[in-house]
PDB file of N, CA, C and O in Angstrom:
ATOM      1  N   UNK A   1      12.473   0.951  -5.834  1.00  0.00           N
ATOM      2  CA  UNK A   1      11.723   1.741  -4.883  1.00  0.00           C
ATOM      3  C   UNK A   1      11.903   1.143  -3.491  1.00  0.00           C
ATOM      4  O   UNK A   1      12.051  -0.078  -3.535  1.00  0.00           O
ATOM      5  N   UNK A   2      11.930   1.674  -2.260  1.00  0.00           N
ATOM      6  CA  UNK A   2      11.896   1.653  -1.128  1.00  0.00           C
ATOM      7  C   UNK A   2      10.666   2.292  -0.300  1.00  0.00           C
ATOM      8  O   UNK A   2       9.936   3.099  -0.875  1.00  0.00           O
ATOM      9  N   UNK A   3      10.379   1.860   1.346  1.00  0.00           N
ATOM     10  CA  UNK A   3       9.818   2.306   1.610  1.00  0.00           C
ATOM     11  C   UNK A   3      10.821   3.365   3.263  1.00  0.00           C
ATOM     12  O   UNK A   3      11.546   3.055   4.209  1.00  0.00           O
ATOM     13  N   UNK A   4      10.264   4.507   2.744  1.00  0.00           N
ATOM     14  CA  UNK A   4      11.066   5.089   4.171  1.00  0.00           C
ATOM     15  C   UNK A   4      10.747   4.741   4.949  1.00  0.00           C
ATOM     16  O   UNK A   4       9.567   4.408   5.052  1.00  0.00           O
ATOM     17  N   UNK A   5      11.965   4.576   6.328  1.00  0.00           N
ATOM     18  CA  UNK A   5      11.375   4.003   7.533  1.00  0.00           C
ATOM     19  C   UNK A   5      11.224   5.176   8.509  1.00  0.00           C
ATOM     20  O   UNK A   5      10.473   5.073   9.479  1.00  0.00           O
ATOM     21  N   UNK A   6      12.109   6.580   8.199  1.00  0.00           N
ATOM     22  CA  UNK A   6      12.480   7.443   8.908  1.00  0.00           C
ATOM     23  C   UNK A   6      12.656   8.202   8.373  1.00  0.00           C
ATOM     24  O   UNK A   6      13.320   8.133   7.339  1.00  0.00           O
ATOM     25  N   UNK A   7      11.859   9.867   9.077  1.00  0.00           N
ATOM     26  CA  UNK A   7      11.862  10.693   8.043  1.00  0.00           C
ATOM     27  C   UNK A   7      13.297  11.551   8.303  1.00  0.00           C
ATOM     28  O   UNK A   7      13.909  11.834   9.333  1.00  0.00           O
ATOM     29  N   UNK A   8      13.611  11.912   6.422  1.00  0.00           N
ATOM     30  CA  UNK A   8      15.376  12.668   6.482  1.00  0.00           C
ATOM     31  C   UNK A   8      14.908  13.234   5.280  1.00  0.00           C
ATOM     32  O   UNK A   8      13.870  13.026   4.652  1.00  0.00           O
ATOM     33  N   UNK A   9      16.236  14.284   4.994  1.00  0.00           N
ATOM     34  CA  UNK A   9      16.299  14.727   3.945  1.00  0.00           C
ATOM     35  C   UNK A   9      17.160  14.146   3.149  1.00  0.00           C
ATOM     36  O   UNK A   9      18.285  13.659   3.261  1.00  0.00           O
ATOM     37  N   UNK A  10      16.499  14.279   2.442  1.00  0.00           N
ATOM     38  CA  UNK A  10      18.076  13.727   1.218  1.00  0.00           C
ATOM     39  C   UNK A  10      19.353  14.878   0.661  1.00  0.00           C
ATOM     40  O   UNK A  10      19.075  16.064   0.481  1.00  0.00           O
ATOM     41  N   UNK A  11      20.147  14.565   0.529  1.00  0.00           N
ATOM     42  CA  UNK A  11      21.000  15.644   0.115  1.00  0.00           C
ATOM     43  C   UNK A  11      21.004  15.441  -1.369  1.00  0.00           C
ATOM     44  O   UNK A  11      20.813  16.239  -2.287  1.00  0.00           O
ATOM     45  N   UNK A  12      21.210  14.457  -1.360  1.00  0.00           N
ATOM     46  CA  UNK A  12      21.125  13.966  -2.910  1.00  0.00           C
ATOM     47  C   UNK A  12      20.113  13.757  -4.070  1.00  0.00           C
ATOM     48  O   UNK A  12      20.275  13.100  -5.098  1.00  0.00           O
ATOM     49  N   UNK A  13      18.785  14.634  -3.570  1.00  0.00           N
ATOM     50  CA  UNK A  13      17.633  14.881  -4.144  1.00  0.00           C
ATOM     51  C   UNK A  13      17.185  16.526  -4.300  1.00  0.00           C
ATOM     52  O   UNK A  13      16.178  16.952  -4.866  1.00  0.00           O
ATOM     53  N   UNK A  14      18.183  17.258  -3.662  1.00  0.00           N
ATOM     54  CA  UNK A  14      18.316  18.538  -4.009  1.00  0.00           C
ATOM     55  C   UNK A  14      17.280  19.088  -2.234  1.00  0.00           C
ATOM     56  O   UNK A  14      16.271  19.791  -2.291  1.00  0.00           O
ATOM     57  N   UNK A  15      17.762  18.651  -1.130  1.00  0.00           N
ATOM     58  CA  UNK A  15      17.675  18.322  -0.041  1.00  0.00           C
ATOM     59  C   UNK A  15      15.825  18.038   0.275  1.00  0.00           C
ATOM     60  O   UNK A  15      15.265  18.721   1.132  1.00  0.00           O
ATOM     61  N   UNK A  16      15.045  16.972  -0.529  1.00  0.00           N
ATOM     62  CA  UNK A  16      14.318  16.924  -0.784  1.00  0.00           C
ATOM     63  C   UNK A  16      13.848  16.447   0.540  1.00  0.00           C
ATOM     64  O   UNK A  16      14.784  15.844   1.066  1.00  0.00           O
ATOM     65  N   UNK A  17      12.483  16.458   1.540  1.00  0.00           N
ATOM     66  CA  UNK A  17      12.669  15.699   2.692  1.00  0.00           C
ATOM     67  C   UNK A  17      11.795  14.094   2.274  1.00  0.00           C
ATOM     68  O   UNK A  17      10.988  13.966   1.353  1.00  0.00           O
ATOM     69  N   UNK A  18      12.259  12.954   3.283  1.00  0.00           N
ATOM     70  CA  UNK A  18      11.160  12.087   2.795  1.00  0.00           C
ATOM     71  C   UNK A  18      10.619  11.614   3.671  1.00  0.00           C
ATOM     72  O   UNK A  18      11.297  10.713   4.164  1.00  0.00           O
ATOM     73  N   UNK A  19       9.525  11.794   4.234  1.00  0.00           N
ATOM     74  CA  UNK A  19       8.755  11.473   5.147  1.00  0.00           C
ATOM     75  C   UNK A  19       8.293   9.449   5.715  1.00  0.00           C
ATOM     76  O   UNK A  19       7.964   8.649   4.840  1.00  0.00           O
ATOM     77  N   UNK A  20       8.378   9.027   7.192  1.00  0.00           N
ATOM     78  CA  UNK A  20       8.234   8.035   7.105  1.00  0.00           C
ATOM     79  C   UNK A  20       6.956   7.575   6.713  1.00  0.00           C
ATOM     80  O   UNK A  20       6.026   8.218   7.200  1.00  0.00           O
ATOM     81  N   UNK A  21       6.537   6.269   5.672  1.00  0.00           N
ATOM     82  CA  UNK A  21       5.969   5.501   5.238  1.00  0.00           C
ATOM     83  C   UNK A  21       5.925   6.448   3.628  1.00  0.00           C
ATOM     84  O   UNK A  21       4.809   6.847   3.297  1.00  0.00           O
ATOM     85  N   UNK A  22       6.764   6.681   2.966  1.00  0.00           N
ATOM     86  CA  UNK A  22       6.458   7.537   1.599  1.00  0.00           C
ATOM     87  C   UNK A  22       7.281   6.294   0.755  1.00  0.00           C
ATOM     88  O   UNK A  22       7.698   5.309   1.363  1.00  0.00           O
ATOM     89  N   UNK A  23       7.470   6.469  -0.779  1.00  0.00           N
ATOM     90  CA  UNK A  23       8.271   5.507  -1.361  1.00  0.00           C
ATOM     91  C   UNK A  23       9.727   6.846  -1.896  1.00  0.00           C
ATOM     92  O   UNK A  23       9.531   8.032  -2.160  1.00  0.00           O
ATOM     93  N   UNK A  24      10.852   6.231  -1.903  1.00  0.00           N
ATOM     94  CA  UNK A  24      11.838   6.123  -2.461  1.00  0.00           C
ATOM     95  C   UNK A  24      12.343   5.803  -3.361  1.00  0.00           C
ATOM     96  O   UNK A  24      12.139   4.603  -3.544  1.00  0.00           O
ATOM     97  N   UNK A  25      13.151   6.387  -4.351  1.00  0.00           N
ATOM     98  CA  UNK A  25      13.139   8.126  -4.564  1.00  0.00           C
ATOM     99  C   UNK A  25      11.709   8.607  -5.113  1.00  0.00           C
ATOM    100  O   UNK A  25      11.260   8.052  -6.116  1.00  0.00           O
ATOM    101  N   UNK A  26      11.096   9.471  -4.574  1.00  0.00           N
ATOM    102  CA  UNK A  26      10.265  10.511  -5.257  1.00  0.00           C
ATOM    103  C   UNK A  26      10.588  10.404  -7.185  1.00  0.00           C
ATOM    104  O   UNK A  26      11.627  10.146  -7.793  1.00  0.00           O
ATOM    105  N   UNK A  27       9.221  10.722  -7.670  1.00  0.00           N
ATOM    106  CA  UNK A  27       9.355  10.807  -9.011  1.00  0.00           C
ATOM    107  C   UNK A  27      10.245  11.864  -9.445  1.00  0.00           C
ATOM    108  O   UNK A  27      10.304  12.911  -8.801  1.00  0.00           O
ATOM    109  N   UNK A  28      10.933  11.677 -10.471  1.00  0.00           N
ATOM    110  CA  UNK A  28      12.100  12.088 -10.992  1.00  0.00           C
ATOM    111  C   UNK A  28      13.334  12.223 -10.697  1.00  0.00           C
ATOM    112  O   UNK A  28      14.120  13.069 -11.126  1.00  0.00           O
ATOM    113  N   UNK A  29      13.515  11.377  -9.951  1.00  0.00           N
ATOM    114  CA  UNK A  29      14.485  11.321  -8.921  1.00  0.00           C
ATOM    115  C   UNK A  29      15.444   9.678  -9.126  1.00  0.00           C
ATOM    116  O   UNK A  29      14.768   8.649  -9.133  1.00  0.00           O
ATOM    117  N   UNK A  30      16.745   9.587  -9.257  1.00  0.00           N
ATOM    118  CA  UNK A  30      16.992   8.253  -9.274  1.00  0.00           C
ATOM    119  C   UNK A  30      18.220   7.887  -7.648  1.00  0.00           C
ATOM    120  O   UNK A  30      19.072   8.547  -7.053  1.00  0.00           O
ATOM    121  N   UNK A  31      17.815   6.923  -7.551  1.00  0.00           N
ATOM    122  CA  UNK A  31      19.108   6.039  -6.765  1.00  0.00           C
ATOM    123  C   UNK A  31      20.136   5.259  -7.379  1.00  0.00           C
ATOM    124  O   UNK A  31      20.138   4.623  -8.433  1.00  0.00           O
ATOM    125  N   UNK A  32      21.028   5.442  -6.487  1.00  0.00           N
ATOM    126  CA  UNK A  32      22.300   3.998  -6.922  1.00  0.00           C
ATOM    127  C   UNK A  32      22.041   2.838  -5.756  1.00  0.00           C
ATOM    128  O   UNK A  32      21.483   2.988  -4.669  1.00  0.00           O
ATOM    129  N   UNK A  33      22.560   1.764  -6.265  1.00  0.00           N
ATOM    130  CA  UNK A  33      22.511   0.849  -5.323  1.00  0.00           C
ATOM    131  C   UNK A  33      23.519   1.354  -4.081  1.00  0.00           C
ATOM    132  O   UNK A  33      23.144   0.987  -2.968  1.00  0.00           O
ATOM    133  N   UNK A  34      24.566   2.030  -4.121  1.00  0.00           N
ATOM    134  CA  UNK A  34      25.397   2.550  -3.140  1.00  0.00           C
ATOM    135  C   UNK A  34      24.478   3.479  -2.253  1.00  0.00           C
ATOM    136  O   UNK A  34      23.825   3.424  -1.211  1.00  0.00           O
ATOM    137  N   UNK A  35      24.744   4.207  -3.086  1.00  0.00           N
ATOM    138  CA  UNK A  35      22.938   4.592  -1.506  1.00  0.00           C
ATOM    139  C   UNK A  35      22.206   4.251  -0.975  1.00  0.00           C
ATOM    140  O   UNK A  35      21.959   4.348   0.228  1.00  0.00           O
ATOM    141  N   UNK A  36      21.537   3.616  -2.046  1.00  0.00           N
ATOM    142  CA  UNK A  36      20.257   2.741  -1.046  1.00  0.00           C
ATOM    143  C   UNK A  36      21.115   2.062   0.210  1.00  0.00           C
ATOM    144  O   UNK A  36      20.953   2.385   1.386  1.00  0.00           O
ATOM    145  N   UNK A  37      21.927   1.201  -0.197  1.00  0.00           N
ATOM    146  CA  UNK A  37      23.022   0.570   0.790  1.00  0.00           C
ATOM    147  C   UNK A  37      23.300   1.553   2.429  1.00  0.00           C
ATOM    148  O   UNK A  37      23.201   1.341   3.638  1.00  0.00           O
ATOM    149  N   UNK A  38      23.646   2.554   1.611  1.00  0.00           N
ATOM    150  CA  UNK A  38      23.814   3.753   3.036  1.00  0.00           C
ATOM    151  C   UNK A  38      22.613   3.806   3.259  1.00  0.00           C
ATOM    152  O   UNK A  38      22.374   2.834   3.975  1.00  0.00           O
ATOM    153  N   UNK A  39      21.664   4.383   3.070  1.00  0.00           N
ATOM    154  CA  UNK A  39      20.597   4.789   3.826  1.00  0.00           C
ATOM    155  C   UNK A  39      19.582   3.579   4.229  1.00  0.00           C
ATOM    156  O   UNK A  39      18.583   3.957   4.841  1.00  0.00           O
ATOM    157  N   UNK A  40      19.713   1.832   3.916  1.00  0.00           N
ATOM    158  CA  UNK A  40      19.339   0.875   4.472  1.00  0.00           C
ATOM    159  C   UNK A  40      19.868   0.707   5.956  1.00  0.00           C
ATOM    160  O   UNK A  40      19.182   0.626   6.975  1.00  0.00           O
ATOM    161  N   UNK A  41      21.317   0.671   5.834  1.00  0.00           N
ATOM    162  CA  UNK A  41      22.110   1.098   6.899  1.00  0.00           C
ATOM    163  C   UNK A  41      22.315   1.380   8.261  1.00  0.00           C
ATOM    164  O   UNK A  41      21.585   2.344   8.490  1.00  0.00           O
ATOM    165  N   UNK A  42      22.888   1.076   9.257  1.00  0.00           N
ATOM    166  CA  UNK A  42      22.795   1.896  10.361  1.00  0.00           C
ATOM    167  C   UNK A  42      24.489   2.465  10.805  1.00  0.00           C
ATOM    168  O   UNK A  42      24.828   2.807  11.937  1.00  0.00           O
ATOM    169  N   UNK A  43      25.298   2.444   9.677  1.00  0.00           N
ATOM    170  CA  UNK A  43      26.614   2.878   9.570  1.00  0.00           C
ATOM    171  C   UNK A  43      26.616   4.562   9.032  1.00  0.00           C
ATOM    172  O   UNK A  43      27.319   5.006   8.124  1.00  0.00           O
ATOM    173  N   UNK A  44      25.551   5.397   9.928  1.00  0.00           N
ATOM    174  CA  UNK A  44      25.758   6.530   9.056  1.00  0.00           C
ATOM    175  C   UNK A  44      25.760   7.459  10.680  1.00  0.00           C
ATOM    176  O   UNK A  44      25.987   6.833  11.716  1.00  0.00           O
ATOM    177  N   UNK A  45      25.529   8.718  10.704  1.00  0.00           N
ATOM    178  CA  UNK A  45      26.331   9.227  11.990  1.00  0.00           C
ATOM    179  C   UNK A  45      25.271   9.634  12.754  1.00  0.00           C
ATOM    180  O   UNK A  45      25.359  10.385  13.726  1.00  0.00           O
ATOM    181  N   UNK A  46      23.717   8.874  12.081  1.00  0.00           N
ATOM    182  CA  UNK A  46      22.468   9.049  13.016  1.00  0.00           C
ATOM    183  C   UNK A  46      22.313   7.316  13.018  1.00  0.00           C
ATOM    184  O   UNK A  46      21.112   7.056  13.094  1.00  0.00           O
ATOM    185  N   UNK A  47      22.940   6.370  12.973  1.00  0.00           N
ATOM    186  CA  UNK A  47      23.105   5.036  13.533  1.00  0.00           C
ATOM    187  C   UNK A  47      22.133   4.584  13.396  1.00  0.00           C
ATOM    188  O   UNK A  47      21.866   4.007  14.450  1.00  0.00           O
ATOM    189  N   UNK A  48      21.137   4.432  12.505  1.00  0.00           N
ATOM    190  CA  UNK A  48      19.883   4.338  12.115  1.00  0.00           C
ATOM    191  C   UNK A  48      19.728   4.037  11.137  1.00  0.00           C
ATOM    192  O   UNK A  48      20.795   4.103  10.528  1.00  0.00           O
ATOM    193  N   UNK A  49      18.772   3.631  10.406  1.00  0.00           N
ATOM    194  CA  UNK A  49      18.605   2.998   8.877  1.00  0.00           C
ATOM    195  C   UNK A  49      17.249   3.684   8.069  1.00  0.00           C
ATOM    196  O   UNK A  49      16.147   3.993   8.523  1.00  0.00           O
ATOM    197  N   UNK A  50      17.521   3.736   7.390  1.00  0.00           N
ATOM    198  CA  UNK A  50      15.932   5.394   6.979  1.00  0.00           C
ATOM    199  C   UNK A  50      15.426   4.694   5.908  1.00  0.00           C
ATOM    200  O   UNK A  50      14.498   5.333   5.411  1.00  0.00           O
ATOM    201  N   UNK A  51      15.664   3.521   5.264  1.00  0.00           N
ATOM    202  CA  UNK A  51      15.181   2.782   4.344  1.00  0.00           C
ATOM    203  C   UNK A  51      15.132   1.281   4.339  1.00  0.00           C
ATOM    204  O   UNK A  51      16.182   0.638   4.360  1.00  0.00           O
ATOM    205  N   UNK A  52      13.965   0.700   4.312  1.00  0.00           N
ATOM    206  CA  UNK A  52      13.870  -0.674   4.212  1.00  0.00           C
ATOM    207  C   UNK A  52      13.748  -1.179   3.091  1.00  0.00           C
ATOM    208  O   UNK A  52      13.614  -0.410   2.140  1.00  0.00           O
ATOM    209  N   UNK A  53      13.757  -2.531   2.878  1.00  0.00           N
ATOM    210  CA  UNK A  53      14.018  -3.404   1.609  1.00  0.00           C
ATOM    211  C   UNK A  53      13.501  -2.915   0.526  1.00  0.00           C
ATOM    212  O   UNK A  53      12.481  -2.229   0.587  1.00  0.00           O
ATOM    213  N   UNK A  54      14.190  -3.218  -0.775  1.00  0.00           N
ATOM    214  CA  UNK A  54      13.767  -2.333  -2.081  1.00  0.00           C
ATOM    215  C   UNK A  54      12.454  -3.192  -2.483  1.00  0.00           C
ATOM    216  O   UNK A  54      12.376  -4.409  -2.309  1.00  0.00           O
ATOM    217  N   UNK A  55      11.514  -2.451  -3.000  1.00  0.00           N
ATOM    218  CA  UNK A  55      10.240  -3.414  -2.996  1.00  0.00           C
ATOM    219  C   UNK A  55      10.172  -3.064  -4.841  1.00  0.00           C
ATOM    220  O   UNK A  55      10.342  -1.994  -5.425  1.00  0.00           O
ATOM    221  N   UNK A  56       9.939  -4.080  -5.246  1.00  0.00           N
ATOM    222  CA  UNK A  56       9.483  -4.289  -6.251  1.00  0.00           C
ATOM    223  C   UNK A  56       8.354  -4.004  -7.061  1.00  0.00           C
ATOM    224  O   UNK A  56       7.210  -3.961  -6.608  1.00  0.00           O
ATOM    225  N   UNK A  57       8.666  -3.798  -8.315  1.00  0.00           N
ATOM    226  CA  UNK A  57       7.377  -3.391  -8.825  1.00  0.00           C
ATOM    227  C   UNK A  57       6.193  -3.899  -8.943  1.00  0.00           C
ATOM    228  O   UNK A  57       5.243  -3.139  -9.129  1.00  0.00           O
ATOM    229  N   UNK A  58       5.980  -5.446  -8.851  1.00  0.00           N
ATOM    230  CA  UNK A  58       5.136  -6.222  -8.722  1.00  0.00           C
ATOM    231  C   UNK A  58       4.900  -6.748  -7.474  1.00  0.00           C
ATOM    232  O   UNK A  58       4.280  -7.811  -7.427  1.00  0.00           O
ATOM    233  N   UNK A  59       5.334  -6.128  -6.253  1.00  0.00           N
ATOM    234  CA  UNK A  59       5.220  -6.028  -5.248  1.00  0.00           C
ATOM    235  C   UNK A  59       4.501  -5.110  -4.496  1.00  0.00           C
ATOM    236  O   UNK A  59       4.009  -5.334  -3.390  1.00  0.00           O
ATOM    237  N   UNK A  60       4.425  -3.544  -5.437  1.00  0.00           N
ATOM    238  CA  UNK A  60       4.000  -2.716  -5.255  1.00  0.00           C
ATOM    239  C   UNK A  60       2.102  -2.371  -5.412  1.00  0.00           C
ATOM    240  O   UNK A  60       1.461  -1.493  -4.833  1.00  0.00           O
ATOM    241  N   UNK A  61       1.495  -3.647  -6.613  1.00  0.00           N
ATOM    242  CA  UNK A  61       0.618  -3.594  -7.363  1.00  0.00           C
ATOM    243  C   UNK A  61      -0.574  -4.388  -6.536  1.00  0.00           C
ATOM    244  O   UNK A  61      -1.687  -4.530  -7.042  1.00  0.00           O
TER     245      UNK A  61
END
């Protein structure tokens, strides 16, 4: 899980939007580490990073 930093849509959630401060991915929904990677990122063509560090489940609690 992640926390958004910036709100986007995902394309890859069936263009689901995710609003900033929500968690990542939405239920039923999975990630790859290659994504998360992109969308941690600021190598994408809004130069920006829409996700911060993957937080843990016992991090979460």
């Amino acid at each position: 899980m992640y926390k958004v930093l910036e709100t986007f849509i995902e394309k890859d959630h069936e263009n689901r939007k995710y609003t900033k401060g929500e968690v990542y991915p939405a239920e039923g929904f999975k990630v790859t580490k290659k994504r998360a990677a992109e969308l941690q990122g600021n190598k994408n063509k809004y130069k920006r990073p829409f996700l911060g560090e993957e937080i843990k489940a016992s991090d979460s609690k």
